[in-house]
C-alpha positions in Angstrom: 0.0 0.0 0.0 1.5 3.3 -0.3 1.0 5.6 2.2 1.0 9.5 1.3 0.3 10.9 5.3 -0.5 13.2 6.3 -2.0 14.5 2.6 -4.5 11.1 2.4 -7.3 14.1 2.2 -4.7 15.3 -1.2 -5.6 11.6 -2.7 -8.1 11.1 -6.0 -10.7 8.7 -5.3 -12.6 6.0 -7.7 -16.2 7.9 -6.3 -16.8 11.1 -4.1 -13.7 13.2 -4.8 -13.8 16.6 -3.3 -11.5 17.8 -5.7 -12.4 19.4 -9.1 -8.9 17.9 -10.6 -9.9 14.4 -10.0 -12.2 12.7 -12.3 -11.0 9.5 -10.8 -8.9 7.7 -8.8 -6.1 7.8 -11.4 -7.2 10.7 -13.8 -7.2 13.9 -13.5 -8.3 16.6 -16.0 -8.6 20.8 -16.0 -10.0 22.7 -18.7 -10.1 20.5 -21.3 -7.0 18.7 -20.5 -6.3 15.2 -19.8 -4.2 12.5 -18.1 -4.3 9.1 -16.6 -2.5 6.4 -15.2 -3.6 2.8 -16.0 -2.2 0.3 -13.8 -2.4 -3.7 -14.2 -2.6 -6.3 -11.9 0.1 -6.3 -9.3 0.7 -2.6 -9.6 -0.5 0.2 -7.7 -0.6 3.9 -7.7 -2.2 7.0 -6.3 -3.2 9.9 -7.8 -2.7 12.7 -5.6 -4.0 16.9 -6.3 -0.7 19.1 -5.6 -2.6 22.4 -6.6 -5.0 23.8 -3.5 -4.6 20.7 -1.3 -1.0 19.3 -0.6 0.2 23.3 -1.4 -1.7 25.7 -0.2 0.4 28.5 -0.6 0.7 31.5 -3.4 4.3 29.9 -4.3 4.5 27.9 -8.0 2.9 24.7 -8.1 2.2 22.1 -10.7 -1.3 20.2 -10.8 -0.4 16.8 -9.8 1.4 13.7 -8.5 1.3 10.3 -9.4 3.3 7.3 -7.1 3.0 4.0 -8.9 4.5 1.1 -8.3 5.3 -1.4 -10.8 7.1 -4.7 -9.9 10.5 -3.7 -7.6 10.1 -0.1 -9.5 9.0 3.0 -8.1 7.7 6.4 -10.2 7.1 9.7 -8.9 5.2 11.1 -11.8 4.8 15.0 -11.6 1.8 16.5 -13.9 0.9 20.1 -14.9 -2.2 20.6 -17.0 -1.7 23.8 -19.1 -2.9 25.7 -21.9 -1.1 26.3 -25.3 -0.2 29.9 -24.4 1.3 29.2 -21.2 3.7 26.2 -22.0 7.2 28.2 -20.4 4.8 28.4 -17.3 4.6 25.1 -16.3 8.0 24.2 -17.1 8.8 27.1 -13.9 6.2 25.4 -12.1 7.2 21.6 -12.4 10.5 22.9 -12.2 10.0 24.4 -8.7 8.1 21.6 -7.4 10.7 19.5 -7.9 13.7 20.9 -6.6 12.2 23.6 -3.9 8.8 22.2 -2.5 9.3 20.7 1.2 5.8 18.7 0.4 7.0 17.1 -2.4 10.3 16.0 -1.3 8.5 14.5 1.9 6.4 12.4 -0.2 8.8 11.2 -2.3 11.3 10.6 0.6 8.5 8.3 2.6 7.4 6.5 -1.0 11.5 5.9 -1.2 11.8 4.9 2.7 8.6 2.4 2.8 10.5 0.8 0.0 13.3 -0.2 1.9 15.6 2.2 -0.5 14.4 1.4 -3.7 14.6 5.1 -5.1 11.9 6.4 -7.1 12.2 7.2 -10.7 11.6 10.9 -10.6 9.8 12.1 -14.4 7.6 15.5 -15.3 4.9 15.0 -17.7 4.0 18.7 -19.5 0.1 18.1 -20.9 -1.2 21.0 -23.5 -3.4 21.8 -26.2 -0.2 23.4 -27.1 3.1 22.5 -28.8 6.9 23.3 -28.9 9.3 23.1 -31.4 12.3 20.6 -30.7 14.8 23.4 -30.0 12.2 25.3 -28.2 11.4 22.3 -25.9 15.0 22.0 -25.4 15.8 25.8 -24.5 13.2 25.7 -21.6 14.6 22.6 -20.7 17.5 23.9 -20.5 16.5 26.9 -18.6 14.5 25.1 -15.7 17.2 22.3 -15.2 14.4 20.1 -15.8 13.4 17.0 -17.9 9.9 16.8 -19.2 8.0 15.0 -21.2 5.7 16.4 -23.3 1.8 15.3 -23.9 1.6 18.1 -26.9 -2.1 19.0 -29.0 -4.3 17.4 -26.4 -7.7 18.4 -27.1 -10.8 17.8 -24.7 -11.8 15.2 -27.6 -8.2 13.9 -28.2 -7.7 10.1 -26.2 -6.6 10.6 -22.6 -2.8 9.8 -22.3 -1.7 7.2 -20.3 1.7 8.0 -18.8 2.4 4.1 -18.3 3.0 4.5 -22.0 5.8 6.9 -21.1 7.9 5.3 -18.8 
C-alpha cells in the first residue's frame, strides 16, 4: 500500500472526490485537459492533487502527482495541466516543485523509505493543447534544469494519455 500521510485528504478517489482535478482515482483533468494512469494487476498507484490541497500556498505549483509502483520499481510522476499559451509556465512550475517544494520532497522521501531504499524514478509530464518546437522544448529545458515530457495537441476530444506508456 502506499501511504501519502499526512495528505491522504490530497488523494483522488474512484467515487466522491472533493476535488475538481480528480475525475477518478487515477485521472485527473482541468479545462479540457487530460491524463491518466492505468495500472495492471500487481501494480498500484495513487493519484494525488498538488494544486489547492498538498500546497496551499501563493508559491509555483504544478497540478499533480502520481506514485506508482510497478514490480521492484517506483515512479514519482509529476503533472501540470496547461494551456497552449502558457507552455514556459509550467515548465517554472514543475520545475520548482521539484527541486524547492518541502511537500513534495517528503512524499517522495516516505514512498522511497517504505520501499526499503528502492529510489523512485523521478519524471515531469507537461500536458497541453499546445506545442513546442524541438529546440524550443530544449531551451526551456535547459532553462529550468528540468526534464519533461511532453503530452503536446491534447484536445478535450483527443484520447486521454496514459503515462504508463511513457515510462
Amino acid at each position: 500500500m502506499i501511504d501519502v500521510a499526512p495528505f491522504d485528504d490530497c488523494v483522488c478517489k474512484k467515487m466522491g472526490n472533493r476535488h475538481d482535478l480528480c475525475v477518478s482515482a487515477l485521472t485527473l483533468s482541468e479545462k479540457g485537459k487530460s491524463v491518466t494512469l492505468r495500472i495492471r494487476s500487481g501494480e498500484e498507484a495513487k493519484a494525488l492533487v498538488l494544486d489547492g490541497c498538498v500546497f496551499m500556498d501563493n508559491s509555483l505549483r504544478c497540478d499533480g502527482l502520481y506514485l506508482y509502483k510497478k514490480g521492484n520499481k517506483r515512479y514519482a510522476l509529476l503533472v501540470e495541466l496547461k494551456g497552449a499559451c502558457d507552455i514556459p509556465h509550467g515548465f517554472e512550475q514543475l520545475a520548482y516543485v521539484k527541486k524547492h517544494r518541502q511537500e513534495y520532497r517528503q512524499i517522495v522521501d516516505d514512498f522511497w523509505a517504505e520501499a526499503g531504499g528502492v529510489q523512485p524514478i523521478e519524471k515531469a509530464f507537461l500536458v497541453s493543447n499546445g506545442s513546442l518546437s524541438k529546440p524550443e522544448l530544449e531551451s526551456l529545458e535547459k532553462r529550468y534544469c528540468i526534464r519533461v515530457t511532453p503530452l503536446f495537441n491534447r484536445e478535450a476530444t483527443s484520447p486521454i494519455p496514459d503515462l504508463g506508456e511513457y515510462l
